[in-house]
C-alpha positions as CSV (number, residue, x, y, z in Angstrom):
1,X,47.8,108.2,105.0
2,X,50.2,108.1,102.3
3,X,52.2,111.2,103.6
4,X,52.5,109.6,106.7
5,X,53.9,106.2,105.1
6,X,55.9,108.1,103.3
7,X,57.3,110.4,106.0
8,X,57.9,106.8,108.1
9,X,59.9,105.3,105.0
10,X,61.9,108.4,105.3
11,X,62.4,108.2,109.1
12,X,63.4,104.5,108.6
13,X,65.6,104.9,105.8
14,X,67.7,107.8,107.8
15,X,67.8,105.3,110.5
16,X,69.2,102.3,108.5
17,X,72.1,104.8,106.8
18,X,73.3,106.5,110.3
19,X,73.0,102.5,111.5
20,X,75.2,101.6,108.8
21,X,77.8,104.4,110.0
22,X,77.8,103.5,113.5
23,X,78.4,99.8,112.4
24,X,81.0,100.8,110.1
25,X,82.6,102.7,112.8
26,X,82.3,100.1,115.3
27,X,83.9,97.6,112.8
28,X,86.8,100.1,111.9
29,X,87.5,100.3,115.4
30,X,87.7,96.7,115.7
31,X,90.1,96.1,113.0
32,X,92.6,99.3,114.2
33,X,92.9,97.4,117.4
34,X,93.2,93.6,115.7
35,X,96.4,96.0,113.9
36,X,97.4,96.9,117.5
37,X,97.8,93.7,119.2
38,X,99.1,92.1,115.5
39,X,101.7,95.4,115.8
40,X,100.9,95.9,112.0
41,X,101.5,99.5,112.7
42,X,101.3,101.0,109.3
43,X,97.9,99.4,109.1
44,X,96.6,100.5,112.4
45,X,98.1,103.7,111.6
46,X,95.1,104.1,108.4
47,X,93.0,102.1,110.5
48,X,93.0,105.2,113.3
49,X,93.5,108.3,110.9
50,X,90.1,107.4,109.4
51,X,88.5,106.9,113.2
52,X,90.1,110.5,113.4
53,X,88.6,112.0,110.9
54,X,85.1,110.7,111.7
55,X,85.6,111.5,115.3
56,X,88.1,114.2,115.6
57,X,87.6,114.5,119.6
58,X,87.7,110.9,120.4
59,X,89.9,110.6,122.8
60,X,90.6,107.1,122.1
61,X,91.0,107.5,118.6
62,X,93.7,110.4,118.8
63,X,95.6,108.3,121.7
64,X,95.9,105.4,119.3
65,X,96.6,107.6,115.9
66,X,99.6,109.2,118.4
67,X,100.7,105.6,119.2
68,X,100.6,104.6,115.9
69,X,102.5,107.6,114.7
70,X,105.1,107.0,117.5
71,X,105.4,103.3,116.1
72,X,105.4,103.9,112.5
73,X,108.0,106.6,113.0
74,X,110.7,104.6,114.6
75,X,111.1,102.5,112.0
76,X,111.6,105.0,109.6
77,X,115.4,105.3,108.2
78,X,115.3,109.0,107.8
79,X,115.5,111.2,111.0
80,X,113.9,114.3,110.1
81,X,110.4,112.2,108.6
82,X,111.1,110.5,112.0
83,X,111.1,113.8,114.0
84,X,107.8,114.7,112.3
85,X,106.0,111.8,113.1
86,X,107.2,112.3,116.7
87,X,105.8,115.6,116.7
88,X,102.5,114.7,115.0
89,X,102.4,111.7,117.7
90,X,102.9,114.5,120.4
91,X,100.6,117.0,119.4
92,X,97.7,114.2,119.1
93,X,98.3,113.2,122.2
94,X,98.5,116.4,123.9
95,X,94.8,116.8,122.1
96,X,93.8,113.8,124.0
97,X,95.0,114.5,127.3
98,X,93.4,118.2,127.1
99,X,90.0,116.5,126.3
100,X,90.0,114.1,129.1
101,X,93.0,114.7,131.5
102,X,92.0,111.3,133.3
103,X,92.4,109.1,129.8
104,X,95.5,106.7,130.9
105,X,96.5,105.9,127.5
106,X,96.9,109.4,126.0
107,X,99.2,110.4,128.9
108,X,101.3,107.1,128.4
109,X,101.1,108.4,124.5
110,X,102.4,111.3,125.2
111,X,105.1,110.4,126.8
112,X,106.2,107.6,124.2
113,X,106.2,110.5,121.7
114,X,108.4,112.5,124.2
115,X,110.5,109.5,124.6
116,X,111.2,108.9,121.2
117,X,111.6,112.2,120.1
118,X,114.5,112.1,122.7
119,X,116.0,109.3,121.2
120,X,117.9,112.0,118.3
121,X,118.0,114.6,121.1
122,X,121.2,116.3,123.0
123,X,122.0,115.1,126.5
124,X,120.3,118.9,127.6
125,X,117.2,118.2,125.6
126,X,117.1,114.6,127.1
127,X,117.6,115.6,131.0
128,X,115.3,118.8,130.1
129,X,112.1,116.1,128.8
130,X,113.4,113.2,131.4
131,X,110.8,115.7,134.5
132,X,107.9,115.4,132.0
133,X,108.3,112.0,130.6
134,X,108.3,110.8,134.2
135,X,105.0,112.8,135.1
136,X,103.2,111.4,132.3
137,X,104.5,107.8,132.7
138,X,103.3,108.0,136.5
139,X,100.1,109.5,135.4
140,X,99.3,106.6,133.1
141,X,100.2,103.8,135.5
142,X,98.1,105.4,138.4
143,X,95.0,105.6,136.2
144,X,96.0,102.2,134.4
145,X,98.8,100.1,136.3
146,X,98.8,97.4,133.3
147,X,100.2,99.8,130.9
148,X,103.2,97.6,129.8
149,X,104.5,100.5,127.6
150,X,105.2,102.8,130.5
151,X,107.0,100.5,132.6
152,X,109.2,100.1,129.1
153,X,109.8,104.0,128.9
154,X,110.7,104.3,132.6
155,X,112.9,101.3,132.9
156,X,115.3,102.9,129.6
157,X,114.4,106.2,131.9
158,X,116.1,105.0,134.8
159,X,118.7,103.2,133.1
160,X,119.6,106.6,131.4
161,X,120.3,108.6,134.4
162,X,122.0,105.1,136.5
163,X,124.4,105.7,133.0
164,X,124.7,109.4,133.5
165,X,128.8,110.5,134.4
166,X,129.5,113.4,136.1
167,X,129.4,115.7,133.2
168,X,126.0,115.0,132.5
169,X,124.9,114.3,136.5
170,X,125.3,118.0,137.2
171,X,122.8,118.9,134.0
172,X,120.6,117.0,135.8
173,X,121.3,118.7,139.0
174,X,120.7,121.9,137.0
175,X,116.7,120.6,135.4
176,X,115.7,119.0,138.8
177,X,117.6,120.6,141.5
178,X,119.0,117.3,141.7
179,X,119.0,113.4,141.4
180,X,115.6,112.5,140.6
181,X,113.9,109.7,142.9
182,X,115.2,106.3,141.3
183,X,117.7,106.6,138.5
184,X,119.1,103.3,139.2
185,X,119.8,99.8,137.7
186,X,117.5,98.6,139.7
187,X,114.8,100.4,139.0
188,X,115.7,100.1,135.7
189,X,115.3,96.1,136.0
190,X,112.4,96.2,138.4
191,X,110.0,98.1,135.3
192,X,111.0,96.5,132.5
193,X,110.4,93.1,134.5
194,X,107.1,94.4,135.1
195,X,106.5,94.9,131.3
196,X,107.8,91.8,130.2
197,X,105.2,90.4,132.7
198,X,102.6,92.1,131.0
199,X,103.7,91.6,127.6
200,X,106.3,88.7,127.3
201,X,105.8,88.0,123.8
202,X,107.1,91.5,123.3
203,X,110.7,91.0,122.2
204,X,111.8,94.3,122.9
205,X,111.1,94.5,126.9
206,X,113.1,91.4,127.0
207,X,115.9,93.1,124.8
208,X,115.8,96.0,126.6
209,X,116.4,94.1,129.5
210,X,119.0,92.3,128.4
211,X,120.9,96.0,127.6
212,X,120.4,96.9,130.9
213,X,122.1,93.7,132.3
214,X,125.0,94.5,130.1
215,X,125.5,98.0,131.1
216,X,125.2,96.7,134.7
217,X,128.6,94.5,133.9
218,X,126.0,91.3,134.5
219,X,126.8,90.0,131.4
220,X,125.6,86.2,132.0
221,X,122.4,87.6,133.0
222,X,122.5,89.9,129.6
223,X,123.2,86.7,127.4
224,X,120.3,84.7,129.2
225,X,118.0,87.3,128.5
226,X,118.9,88.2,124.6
227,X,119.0,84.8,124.2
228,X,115.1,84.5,125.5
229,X,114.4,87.8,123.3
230,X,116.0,85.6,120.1
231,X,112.9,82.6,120.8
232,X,110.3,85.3,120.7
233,X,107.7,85.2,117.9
234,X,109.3,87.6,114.4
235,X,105.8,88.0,113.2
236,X,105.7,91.3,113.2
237,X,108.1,94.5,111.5
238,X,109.8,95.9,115.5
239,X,110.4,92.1,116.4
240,X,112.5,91.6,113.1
241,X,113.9,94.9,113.4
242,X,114.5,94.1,117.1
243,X,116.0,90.5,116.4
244,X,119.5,92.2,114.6
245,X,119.5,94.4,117.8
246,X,119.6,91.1,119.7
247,X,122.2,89.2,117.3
248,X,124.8,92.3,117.5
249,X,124.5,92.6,121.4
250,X,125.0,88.5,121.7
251,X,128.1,89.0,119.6
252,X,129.7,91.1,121.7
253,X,128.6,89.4,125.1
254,X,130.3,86.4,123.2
């Protein structure tokens, strides 16, 4: 009789500790995306590594500790720690998508760590990554059509090749045996409409937007829009970052 109580305090004390780690799990989860929607990146960026590290093939957790990688990064000062974080944000999410090839957010991951990573990159490197961006972007948005992030990456895609001159159009006829469907100002506008839509407290869609006007010679349009961007919420580290983006480009629309 006493072996077997003994045995059952056992049993129920194993059961109360593993409880405690699912709990603690479940909470840590929790808080890393509170830190998403807050965009406290550096935070969710802990927040995720940890989840990592207790679950290294959670697909889930290694699309969210790319993001956050991808986030952190770009406000970094120093290219080269930038470039690293880009490539730790790409190799996570290339983890991800190998795990589960249908998980929406890791292919949109993916292809914000490509995107970014082709922010420092030559015009070759950019047209060269432009074919695989685009797969990934359309990957995510047919498994998860509210991804606001991937109509970001493919309205600055499209506005990249509508920029293209000749020089760099027939590099692009070279990677995808020519013009890729879209490229246009248009398209450029109708996707990061689409994201603002999703996510209008975002003051970067609405920058972004704002950029593309400009480039487009609408420049009324442009100074409406930074203008909205401006009377978004600076609560977190992009938007303040974002908001001297906004005052340069309004001083020279004015």
């Amino acid at each position: 009789m006493k072996k077997t109580t003994f045995i059952l305090s056992i049993l129920a004390f194993l059961f109360i500790s593993i409880s405690g780690i699912s709990q603690t799990e479940k909470e840590l989860y929790a808080q890393g995306l509170k830190y998403k929607k807050q965009v406290n990146n550096k935070k969710m960026l802990v927040t995720f590594k940890k989840l990592v590290e207790l679950k290294p093939e959670n697909v889930d957790y290694l699309s969210h500790l790319s993001f956050s990688f991808s986030k952190v990064g770009a406000n970094l000062e120093e290219e080269a720690t930038q470039l690293k974080y880009y490539a730790k944000a790409k190799s996570l999410a290339a983890k991800a998508k190998e795990l589960d090839d249908n998980h929406s957010f890791a292919h949109y991951t993916y292809a914000l760590a490509l995107a970014r990573e082709n922010e420092n990159a030559s015009s070759k490197t950019k047209i060269s990554n432009a074919k695989e961006i685009q797969k990934e972007c359309d990957k995510a948005l047919a498994l998860n059509p509210n991804e606001a992030g991937a109509y970001h990456i493919m309205g600055r895609w499209h506005r990249t090749f509508a920029g293209f001159g000749k020089t760099k159009t027939a590099l692009v006829n070279t990677f995808f045996g020519g013009k890729p469907e879209g490229g246009t100002y248009a398209d450029a506008v109708s996707n990061l409409k689409k994201a603002i839509k999703l996510e209008p407290w975002y003051m970067l869609h609405t920058y972004e937007l704002a950029v593309t006007y400009h480039e487009m010679g609408k420049d009324d349009l442009a100074k409406e829009f930074v203008k909205k961007a401006m009377k978004l919420p600076q609560t977190y580290e992009d938007a303040k970052k974002c908001y001297k983006k906004c005052e340069a480009l309004l001083k020279e629309l004015e």
